[in-house]
C-alpha positions in Angstrom: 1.3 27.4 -20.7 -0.6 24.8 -19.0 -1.0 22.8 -22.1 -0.6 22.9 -25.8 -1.9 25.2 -28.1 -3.3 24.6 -31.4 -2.4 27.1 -34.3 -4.4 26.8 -37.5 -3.8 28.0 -40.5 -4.9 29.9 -43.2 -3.3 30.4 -46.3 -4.3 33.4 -48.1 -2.1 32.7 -51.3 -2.6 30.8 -54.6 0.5 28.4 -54.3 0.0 26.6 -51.0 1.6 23.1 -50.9 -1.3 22.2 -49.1 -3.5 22.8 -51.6 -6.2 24.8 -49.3 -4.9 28.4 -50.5 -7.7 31.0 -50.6 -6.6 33.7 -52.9 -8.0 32.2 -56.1 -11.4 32.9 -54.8 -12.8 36.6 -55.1 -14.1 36.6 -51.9 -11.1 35.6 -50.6 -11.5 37.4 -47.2 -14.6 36.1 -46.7 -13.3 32.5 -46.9 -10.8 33.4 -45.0 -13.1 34.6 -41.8 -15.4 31.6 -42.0 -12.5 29.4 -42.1 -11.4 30.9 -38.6 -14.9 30.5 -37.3 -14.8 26.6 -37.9 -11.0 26.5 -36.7 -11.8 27.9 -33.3 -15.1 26.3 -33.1 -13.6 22.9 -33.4 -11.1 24.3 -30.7 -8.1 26.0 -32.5 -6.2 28.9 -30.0 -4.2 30.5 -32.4 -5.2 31.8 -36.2 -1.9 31.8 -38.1 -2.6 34.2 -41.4 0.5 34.3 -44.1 0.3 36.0 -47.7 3.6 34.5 -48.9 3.7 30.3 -49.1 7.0 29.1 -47.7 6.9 26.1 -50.2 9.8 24.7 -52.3 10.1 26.7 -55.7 7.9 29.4 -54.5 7.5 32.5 -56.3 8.7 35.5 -54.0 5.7 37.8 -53.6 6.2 41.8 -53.0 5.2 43.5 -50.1 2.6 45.4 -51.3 1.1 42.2 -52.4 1.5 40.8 -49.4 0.0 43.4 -47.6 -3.4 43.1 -49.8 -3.8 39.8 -49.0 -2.9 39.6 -45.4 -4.2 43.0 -43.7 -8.0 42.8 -44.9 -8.4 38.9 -43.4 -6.6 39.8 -40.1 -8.8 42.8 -39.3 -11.9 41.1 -40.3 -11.1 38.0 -38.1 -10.7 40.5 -34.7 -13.7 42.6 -36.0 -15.9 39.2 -36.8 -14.2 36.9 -33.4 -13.4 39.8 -30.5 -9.9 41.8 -29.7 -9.0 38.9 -27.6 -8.8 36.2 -30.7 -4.9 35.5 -31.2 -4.0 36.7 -34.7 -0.7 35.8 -36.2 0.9 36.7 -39.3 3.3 34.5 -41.1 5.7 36.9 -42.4 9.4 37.3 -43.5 8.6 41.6 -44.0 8.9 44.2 -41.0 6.8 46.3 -43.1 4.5 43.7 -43.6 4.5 42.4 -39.8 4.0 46.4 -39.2 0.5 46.0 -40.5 -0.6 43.1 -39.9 0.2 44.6 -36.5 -1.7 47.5 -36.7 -4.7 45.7 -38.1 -4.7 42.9 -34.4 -2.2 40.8 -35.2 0.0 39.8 -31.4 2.0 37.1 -33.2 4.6 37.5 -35.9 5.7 34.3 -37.1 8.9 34.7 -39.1 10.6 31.7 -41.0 13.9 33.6 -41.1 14.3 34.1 -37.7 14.8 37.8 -37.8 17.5 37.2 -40.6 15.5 38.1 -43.6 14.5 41.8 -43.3 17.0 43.7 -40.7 13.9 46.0 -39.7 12.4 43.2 -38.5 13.7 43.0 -34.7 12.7 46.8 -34.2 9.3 46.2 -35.5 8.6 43.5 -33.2 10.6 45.0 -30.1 8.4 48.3 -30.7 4.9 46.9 -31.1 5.0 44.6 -28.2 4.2 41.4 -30.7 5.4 37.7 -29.3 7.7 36.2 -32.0 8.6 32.5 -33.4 12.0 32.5 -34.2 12.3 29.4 -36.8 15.5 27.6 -37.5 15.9 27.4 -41.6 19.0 26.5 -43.4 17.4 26.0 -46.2 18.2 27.6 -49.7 15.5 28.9 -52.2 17.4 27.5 -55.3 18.3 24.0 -53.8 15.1 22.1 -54.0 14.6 18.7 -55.3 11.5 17.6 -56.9 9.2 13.9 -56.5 5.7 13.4 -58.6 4.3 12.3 -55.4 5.9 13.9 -52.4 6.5 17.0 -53.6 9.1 19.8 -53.5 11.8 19.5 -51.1 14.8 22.0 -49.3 17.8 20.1 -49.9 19.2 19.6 -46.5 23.2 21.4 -46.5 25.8 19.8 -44.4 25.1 19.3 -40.5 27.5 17.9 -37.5 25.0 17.2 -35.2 21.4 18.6 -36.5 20.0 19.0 -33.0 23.2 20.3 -31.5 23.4 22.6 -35.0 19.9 23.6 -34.4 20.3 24.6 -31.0 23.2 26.4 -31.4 21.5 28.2 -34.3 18.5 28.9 -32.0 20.7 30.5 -29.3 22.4 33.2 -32.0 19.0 33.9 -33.3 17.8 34.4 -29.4 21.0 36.8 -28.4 20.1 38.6 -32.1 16.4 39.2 -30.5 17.1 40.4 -27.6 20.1 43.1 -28.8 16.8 44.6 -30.5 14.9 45.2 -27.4 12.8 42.1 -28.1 11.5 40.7 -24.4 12.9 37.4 -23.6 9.1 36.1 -22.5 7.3 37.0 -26.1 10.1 34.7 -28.0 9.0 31.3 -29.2 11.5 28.6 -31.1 10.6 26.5 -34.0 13.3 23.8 -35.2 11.9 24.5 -39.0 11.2 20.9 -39.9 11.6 20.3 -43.6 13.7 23.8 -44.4 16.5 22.4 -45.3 16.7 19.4 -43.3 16.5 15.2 -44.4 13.5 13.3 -43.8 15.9 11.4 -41.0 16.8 15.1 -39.2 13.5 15.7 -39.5 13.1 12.7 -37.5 15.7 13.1 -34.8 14.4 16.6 -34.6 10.8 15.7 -33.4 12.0 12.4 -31.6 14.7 14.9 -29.5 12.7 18.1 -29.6 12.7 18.5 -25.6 16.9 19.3 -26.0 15.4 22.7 -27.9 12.9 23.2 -25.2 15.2 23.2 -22.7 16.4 26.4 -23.7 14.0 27.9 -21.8 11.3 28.9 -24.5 8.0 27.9 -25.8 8.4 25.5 -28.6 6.5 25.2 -31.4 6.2 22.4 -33.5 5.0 22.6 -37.6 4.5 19.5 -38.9 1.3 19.3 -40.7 1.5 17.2 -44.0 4.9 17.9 -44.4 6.9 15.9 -47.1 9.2 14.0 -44.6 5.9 12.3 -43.7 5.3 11.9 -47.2 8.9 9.9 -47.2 8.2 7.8 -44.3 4.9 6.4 -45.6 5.3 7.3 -49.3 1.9 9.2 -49.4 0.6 12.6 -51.4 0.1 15.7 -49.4 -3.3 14.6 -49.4 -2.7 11.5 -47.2 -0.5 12.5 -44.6 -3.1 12.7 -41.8 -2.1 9.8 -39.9 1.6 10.7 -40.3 0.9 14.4 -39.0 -0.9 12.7 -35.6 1.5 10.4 -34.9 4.4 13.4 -35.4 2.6 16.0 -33.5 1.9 13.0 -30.3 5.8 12.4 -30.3 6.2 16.3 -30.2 3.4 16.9 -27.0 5.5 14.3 -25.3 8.8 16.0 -26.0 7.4 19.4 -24.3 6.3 21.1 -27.4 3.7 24.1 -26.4 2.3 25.0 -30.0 1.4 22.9 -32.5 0.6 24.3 -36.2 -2.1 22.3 -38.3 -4.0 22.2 -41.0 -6.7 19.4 -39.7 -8.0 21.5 -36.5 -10.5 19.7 -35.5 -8.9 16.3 -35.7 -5.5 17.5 -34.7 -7.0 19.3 -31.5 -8.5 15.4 -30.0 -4.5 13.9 -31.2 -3.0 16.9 -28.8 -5.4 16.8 -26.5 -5.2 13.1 -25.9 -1.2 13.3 -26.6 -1.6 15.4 -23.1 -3.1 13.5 -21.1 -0.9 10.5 -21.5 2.1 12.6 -21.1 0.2 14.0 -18.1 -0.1 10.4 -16.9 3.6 9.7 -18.1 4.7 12.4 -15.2 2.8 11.8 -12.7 3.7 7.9 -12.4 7.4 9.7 -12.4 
């Protein structure tokens, strides 16, 4: 990549911890398309659809469910914005990633790193689909709860969370490759805030070019995540500023994908994030 991309996203659940999830609206789909028509007007390269929210004390969703809400928004965004418009689906189900797939999805983004569904390797390996393989310690029953911050993954017991994280990231690589998976469509992501303290969190983002030296495109998610609501004591609504500031440390670390909610804003922080870290190597 000769420079970051910029993945929006749109959440096509009820349950977001966002607060910007689609489904309570009939015309859901709808929504949905003219959401990705502002994203990549205001410059977004990457649509990032998920049926499921990933937030603390979510309610698990079947996949049939998941299917209905997913599948119809992905094949009207390639029908509406053109075959070539990257569609990924945020997904922990083979069967679901198998759709979404078949409806012009090239990106399955999977929080479990493979782990969760044991069809899910094949699926990927088979339909030619890039992959973000996310790090994620974090259990669905150990979550702690603040009025203003949120739900949080309690963090389990780490050595060294970037050395653990690495070394974590290499099984899940060797795992995706056994399947057939080519070593050019994988993609890491360190999973900030599953199961990780606002402090890792830190170090993780501060150090995040030790994970890109394995050799992969590195994605960063950061967007209005509660360790920035713990840094500056702020509701998910006011986490903006926090969100630049993380995602200008991560463009400096090397990070190649960034995943936002604030497109058009976060598109001028990456963009100018660049070009000092541009200007950073070349007085190297």
């Amino acid at each position: 990549m000769n420079r970051p991309l910029v993945m929006g996203i749109i959440n096509v659940t009820p349950d977001s911890f966002s607060g910007d999830g689609l489904l309570a609206h009939e015309d859901y789909v709808a929504r949905a398309v003219a959401q990705a028509q502002t994203m990549i007007a205001d410059g977004a390269d990457i649509l990032d659809v998920g049926g499921e929210s990933s937030r603390p004390g979510s309610a698990p969703v079947s996949a049939e469910e998941e299917i209905r809400r997913v599948v119809p928004v992905i094949a009207a965004i390639k029908k509406k914005l053109g075959a070539t418009q990257v569609a990924a689906v945020d997904t922990v189900k083979a069967v679901v990633a198998e759709q979404a797939v078949q409806a012009g999805a090239t990106l399955i983004n999977d929080i479990t790193a493979l782990a969760g569904d044991p069809r899910m390797g094949e699926v990927v390996a088979r339909s030619g689909a890039s992959v973000v393989l996310m790090h994620n310690r974090a259990l669905p029953e150990a979550v702690s709860f603040e009025a203003k911050i949120g739900g949080q993954y309690t963090a389990p017991a780490y050595e060294d969370v970037v050395a653990d994280v690495i070394r974590d990231l290499g099984l899940r690589i060797e795992a995706a490759l056994a399947t057939g998976i080519a070593r050019d469509k994988i993609i890491l992501d360190p999973g900030i805030g599953f199961g990780k303290t606002p402090q890792q969190n830190l170090a993780l983002i501060a150090q995040a070019s030790r994970i890109k030296a394995l050799g992969f495109p590195l994605l960063m998610a950061l967007s209005r995540k509660s360790f920035i609501g713990q840094v500056l004591n702020t509701s998910v609504d006011e986490r903006l500023e926090g969100t630049a500031a993380s995602i200008t440390v991560s463009v400096m670390q090397g990070a190649d994908i960034l995943r936002v909610h604030d497109v058009k804003f976060m598109v001028r922080v990456v963009k100018m994030a660049t070009a000092l870290r541009d200007a950073a190597g070349s007085l190297a």
